[in-house]
C-alpha positions as CSV (number, residue, x, y, z in Angstrom):
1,X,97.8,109.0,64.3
2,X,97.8,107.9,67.8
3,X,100.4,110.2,69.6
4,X,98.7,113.3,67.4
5,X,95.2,112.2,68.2
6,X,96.1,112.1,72.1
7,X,98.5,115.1,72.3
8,X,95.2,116.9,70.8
9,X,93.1,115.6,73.6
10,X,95.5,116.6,76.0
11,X,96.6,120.4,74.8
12,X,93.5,121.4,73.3
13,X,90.6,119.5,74.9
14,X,92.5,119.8,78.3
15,X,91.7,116.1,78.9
16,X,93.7,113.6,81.3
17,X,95.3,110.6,80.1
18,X,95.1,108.1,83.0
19,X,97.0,105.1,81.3
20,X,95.8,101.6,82.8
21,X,97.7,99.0,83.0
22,X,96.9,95.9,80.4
23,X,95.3,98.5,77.9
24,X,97.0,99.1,74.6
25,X,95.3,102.2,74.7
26,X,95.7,105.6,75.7
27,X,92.3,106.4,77.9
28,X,91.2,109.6,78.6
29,X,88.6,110.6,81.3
30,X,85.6,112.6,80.9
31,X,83.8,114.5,83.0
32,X,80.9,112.0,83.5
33,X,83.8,109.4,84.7
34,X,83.5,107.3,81.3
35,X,86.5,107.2,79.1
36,X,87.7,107.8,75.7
37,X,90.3,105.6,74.3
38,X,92.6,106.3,71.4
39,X,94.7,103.3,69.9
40,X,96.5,103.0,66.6
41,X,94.7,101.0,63.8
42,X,95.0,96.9,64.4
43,X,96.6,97.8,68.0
44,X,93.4,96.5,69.8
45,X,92.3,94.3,66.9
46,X,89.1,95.0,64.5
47,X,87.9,98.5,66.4
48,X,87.9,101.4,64.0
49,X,85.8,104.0,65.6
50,X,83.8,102.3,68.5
51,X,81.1,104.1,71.3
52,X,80.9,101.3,74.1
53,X,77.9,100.9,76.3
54,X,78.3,100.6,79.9
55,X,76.6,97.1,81.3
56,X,76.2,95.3,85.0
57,X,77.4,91.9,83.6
58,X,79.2,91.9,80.5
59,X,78.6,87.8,80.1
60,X,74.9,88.3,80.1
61,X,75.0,91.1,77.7
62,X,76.9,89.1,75.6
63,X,74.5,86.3,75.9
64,X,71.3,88.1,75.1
65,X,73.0,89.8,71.9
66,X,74.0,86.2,70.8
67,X,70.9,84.8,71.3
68,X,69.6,87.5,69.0
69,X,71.9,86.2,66.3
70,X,74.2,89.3,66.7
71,X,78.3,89.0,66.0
72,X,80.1,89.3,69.4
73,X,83.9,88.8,69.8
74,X,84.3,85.4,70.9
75,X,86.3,86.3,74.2
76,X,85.8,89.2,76.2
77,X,89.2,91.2,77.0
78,X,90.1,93.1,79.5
79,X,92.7,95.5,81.4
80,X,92.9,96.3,84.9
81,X,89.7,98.6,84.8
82,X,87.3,96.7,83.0
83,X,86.2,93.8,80.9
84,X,84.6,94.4,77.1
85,X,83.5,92.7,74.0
86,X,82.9,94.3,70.7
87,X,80.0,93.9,68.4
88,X,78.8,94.4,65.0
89,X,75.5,96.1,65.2
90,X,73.1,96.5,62.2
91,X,74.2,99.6,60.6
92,X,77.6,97.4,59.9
93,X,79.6,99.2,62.7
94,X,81.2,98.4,65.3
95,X,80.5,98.8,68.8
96,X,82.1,97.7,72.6
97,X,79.9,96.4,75.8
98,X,82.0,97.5,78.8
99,X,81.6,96.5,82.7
100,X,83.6,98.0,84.9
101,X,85.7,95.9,87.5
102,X,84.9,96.2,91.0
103,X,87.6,99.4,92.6
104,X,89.4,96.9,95.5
């Protein structure tokens, strides 16, 4: 459902896809300069739907939800634009910590 789910956010949400390089994504950017990313099931690994949570340091975020006995993907990944790290959160779902790579 990827090329229908981003051909919808393109001709009827009017949304840009800015593709970045090292993403196996499409991302789409919204007017408050975050993103939305669509990818086809098992493209990206375990995401199903995810809301990601902007953060200074990503390695410290990671460490504090650890410490708190919280399951974080063991390696952060990243693509040209950022680095992020999914977790399961206690309602069973899962969710991303994203920092965004210094612009250089």
């Amino acid at each position: 459902h990827r090329v229908e789910m981003s051909e919808f956010l393109t001709s009827v949400l009017g949304l840009r896809n800015e593709p970045l390089d090292g993403a196996s994504a499409d991302f789409f950017a919204l007017p408050d300069g975050s993103y939305f990313a669509v990818a086809s099931p098992g493209e990206m690994g375990e995401t199903r739907r995810s809301i990601g949570f902007l953060v200074d340091d990503l390695d410290q975020a990671i460490a504090e939800l650890v410490a708190r006995g919280v399951q974080v993907d063991p390696e952060p990944a990243e693509n040209t634009s950022m680095r992020y790290a999914h977790f399961v959160a206690p309602d069973g779902r899962l969710y991303e910590l994203i920092e965004q790579k210094p612009e250089g």
